[in-house]
C-alpha positions in Angstrom: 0.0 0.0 0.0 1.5 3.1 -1.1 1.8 6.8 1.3 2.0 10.2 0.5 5.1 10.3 2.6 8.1 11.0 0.6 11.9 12.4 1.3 10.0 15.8 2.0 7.7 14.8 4.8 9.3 15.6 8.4 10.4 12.7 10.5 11.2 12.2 14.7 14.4 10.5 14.8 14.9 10.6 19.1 14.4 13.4 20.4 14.6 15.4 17.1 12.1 16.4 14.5 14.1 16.7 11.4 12.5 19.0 8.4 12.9 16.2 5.9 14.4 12.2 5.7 17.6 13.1 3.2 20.0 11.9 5.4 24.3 12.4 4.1 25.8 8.9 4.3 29.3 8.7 6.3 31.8 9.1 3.8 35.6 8.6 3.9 37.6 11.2 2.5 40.7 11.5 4.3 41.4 14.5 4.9 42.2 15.3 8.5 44.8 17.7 9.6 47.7 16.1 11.4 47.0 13.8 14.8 43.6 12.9 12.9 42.4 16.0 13.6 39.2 17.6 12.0 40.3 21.0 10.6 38.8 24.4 9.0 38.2 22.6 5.8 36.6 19.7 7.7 34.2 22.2 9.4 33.3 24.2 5.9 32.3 20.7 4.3 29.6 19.8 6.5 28.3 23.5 7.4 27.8 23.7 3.5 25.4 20.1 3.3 23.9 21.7 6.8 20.0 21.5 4.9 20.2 17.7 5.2 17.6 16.2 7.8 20.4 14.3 9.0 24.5 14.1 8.8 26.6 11.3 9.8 29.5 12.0 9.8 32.5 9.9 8.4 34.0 7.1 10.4 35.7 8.4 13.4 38.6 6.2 15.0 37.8 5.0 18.4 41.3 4.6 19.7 44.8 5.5 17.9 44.8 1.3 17.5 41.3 1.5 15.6 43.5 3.6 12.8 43.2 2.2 9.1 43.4 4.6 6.8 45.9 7.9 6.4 44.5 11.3 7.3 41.1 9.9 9.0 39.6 12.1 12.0 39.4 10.0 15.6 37.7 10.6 18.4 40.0 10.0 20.8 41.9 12.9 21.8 41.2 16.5 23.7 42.3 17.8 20.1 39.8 15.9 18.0 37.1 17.1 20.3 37.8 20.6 19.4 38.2 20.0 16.1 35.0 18.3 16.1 33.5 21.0 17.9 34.1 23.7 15.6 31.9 21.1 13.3 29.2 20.6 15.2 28.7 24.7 16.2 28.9 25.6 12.2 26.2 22.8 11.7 24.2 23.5 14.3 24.3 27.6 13.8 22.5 26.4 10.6 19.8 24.3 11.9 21.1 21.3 11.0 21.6 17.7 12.9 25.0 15.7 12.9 25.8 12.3 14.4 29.7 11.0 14.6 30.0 7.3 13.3 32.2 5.3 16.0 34.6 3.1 13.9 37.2 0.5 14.6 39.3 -0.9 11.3 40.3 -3.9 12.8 42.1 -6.8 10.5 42.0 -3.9 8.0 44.6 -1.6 9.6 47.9 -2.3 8.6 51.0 -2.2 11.1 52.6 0.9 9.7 49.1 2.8 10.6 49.2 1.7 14.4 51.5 2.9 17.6 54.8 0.3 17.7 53.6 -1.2 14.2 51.3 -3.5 16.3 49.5 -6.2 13.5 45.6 -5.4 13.7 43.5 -6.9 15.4 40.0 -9.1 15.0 37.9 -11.6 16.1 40.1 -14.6 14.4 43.7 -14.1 12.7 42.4 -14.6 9.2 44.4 -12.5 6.5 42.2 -10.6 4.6 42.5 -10.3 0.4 43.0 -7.3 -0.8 45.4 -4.3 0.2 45.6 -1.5 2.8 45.7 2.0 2.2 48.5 3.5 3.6 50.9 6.6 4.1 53.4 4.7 1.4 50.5 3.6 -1.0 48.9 0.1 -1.2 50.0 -2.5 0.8 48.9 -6.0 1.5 46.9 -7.1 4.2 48.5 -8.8 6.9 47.6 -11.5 9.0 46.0 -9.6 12.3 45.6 -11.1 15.8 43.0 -12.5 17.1 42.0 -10.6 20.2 41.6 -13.0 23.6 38.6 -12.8 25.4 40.2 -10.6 28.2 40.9 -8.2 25.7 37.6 -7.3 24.8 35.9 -5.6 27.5 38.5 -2.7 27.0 37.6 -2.4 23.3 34.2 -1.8 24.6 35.3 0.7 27.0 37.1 2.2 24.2 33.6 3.1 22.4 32.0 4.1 25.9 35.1 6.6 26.2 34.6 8.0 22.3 30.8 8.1 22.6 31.3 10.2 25.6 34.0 12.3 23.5 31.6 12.5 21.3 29.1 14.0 23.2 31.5 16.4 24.6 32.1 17.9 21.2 28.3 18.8 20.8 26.6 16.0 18.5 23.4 14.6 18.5 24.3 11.4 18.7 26.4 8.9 17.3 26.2 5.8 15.0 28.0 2.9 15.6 29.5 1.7 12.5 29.3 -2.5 12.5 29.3 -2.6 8.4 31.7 -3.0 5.6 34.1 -5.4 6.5 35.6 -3.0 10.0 35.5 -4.6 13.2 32.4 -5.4 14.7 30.7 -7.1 11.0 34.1 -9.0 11.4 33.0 -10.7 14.6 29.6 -10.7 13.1 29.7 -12.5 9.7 31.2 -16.5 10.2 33.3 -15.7 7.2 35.6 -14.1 9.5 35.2 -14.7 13.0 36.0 -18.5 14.1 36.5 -18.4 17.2 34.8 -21.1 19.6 34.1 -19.0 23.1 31.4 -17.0 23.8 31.8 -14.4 21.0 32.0 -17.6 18.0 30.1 -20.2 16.4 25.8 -19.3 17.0 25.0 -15.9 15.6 24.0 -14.6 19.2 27.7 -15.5 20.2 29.0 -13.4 17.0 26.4 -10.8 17.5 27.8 -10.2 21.2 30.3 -7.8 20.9 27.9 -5.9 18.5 25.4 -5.8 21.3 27.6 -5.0 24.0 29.2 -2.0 22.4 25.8 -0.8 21.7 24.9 -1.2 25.6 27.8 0.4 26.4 27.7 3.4 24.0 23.7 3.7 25.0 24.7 4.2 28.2 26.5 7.4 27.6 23.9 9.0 25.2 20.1 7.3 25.8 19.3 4.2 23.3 17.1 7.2 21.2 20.3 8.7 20.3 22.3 5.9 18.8 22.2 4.6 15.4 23.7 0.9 14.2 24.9 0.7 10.6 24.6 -3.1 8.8 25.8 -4.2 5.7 24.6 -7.7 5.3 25.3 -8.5 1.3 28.7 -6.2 1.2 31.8 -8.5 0.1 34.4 -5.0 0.3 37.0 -5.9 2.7 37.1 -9.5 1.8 34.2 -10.2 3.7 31.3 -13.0 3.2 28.6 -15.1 5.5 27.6 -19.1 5.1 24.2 -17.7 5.5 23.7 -13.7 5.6 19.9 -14.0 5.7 20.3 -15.4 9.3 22.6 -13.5 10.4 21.4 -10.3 9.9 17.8 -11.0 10.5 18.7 -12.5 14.2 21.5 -9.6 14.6 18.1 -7.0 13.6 15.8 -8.8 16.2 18.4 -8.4 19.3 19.2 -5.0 18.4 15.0 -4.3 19.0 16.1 -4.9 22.7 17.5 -0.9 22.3 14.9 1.5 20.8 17.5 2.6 18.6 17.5 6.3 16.9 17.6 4.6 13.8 18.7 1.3 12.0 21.4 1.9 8.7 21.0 -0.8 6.6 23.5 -0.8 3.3 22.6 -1.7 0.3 25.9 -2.2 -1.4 27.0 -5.6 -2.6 23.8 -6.1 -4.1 24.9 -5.8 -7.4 27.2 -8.5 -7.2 25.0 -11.4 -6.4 26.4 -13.7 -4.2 29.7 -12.5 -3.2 29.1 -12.1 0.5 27.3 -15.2 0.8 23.6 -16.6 -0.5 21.0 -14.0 -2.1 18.1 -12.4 0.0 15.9 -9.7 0.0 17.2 -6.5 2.4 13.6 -5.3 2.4 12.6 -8.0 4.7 14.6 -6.8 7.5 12.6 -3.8 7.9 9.6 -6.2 8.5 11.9 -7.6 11.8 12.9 -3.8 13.1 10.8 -2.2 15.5 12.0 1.4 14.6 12.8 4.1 12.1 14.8 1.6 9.1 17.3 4.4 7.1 18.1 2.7 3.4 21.3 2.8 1.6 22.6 2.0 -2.2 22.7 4.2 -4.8 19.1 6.1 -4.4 18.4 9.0 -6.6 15.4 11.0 -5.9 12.8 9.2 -7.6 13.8 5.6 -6.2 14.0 7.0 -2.8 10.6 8.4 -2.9 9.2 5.7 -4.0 10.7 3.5 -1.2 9.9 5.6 1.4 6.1 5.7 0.1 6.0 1.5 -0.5 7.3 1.8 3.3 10.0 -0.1 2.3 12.4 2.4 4.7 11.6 5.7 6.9 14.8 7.4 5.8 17.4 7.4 3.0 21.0 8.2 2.8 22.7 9.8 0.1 26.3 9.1 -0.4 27.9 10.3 -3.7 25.2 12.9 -4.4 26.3 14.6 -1.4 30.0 14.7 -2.3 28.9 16.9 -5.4 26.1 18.7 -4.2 26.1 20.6 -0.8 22.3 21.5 -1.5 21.4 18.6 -2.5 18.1 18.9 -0.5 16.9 22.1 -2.4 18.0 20.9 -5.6 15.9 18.1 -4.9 13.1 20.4 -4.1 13.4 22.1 -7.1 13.9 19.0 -10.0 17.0 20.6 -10.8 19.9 19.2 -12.3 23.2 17.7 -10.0 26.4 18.5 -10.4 28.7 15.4 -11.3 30.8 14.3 -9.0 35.0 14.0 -9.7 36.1 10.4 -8.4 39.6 11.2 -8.7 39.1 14.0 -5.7 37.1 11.5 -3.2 39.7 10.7 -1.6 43.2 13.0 0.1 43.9 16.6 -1.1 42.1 19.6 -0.1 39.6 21.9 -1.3 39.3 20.7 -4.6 36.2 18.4 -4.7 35.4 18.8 -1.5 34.4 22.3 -0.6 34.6 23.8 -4.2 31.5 22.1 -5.8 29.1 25.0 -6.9 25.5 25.6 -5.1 22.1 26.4 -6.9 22.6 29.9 -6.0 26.3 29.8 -7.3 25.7 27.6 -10.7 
């Protein structure tokens, strides 16, 4: 049955009432000052995509182990709260809502990104594919360690401590980021976590450390202000499931036990069939979500409306389209056209194609 509600219709997220559901995806772009610091630049970028119902920001390291990319902002230290700050005030003087998204790398990193060149760490010491990004170019993966169980409660306590930094530079709330092949999907999915204690084998044991970071981190902000980000059919990072349609539906049903700000569900992978494990229909994990459901996956304006009024979601983000377009909201008010975005400047640099792309007003 189809609704009149559409990316224009106001929505209560928590405690907010947000003029509209365009939401701007977290987005790596690597460009933090030095010490992972959000800068000036940093602070321009968001104010200018402040019309947005909702920004999340991009991943923010939890810890200076969590590190696995050059020149990404943490959350960590007295100088990435201030940096941060500065971005929530500029967003905020223009009547806009931010949430940080709380990110650990782990097997991802790569030892030349962490203090002592410490190997990364995960749930079992599985070598990923692939290659990391680092300050001397691509590199391959290396074999990380598998955390022991004592271990663990501190990496919790290290989200507690960034969710409360997190509140103390001024956002709205945070969104813990348990998707595309970082940390906390890596204890989740049974392609990569083997372990056989109480965090391995049944997908409540691998959904665990998902569940207790989320305790944790509600514990410092309310369970109304937290968002969860899932990306059950993404194979980036070398990752797969035996059976993804189990996994995520029962990981969905145990996060209900928080009444969540929002779920963030991916839709990327998708359109390479079976690379992180069997086929199955995203859509039905909204029917298993007690809350607001936020979609993901290359959505233009017309696809998004039209999900949102097939309640197939509550709330869309926008990823690319966001990188190009700091208005995108009023240009989607207005049918008018989008500027293209340049690939070559997602990712390092400075102004150029990240600040510099033209509004309405300026076209």
């Amino acid at each position: 049955m189809m609704s009149n509600i559409d990316l224009f219709t106001p929505i209560q997220v928590g405690p907010y009432h947000l003029a509209n559901r365009i939401v701007m995806a977290p987005m790596t772009r690597n460009r933090a000052g030095d010490g992972n610091v959000p800068q000036p630049l940093n602070v321009e970028h968001y104010s200018q995509r402040s019309s947005a119902g909702l920004i999340v920001t991009e991943g923010s390291q939890i810890a200076v182990d969590a590190i696995g990319y050059p020149a990404t902002p943490g959350i960590y230290s007295d100088e990435q709260v201030a940096g941060w700050t500065a971005v929530t005030d500029a967003v905020h003087e223009k009547g806009g809502h931010v949430f940080l998204q709380l990110w650990h790398t782990g097997r991802v990193s790569h030892p030349s990104l962490l203090p002592g060149e410490m190997l990364p760490v995960a749930p079992s010491a599985i070598k990923p594919d692939g290659e990391a990004v680092t300050y001397s170019g691509l590199q391959s993966f290396v074999t990380p360690r598998a955390l022991e169980l004592d271990e663990i409660p501190a990496i919790i306590s290290q989200y507690r401590t960034a969710a409360a930094n997190a509140k103390q530079a001024g956002f709205d709330g945070v969104e813990i980021h348990a998707a595309n092949g970082y940390l906390l999907d890596q204890f989740l999915r049974d392609g990569t976590n083997r372990r056989s204690d109480a965090y391995g084998g049944s997908v409540d044991n691998r959904a665990r450390l998902l569940m207790e970071v989320t305790a944790a981190v509600a514990s410092v902000w309310s369970d109304d202000r937290v968002g969860v980000r899932l990306s059950p059919l993404q194979p980036f990072n070398d990752m797969r499931d035996s059976d993804p349609e189990a996994t995520f539906t029962r990981a969905v049903e145990m996060l209900n036990e928080f009444a969540l700000a929002y779920l963030h569900v991916t839709e990327m992978g998708s359109e390479t069939p079976g690379a992180a494990g069997p086929e199955f229909d995203l859509r039905a994990l909204k029917q298993h979500w007690d809350g607001n459901y936020m979609t993901n996956g290359g959505y233009d304006k017309k696809r998004a409306n039209a999900a949102l009024a097939a309640g197939k979601a509550d709330l869309v983000s926008f990823g690319v389209p966001y990188i190009a377009n700091p208005d995108l909201v009023e240009r989607f008010k207005q049918d008018a056209a989008l500027n293209e975005a340049d690939a070559e400047t997602f990712y390092g640099g400075g102004a150029e194609g990240y600040t510099d792309y033209p509004s309405l007003a300026k076209s």
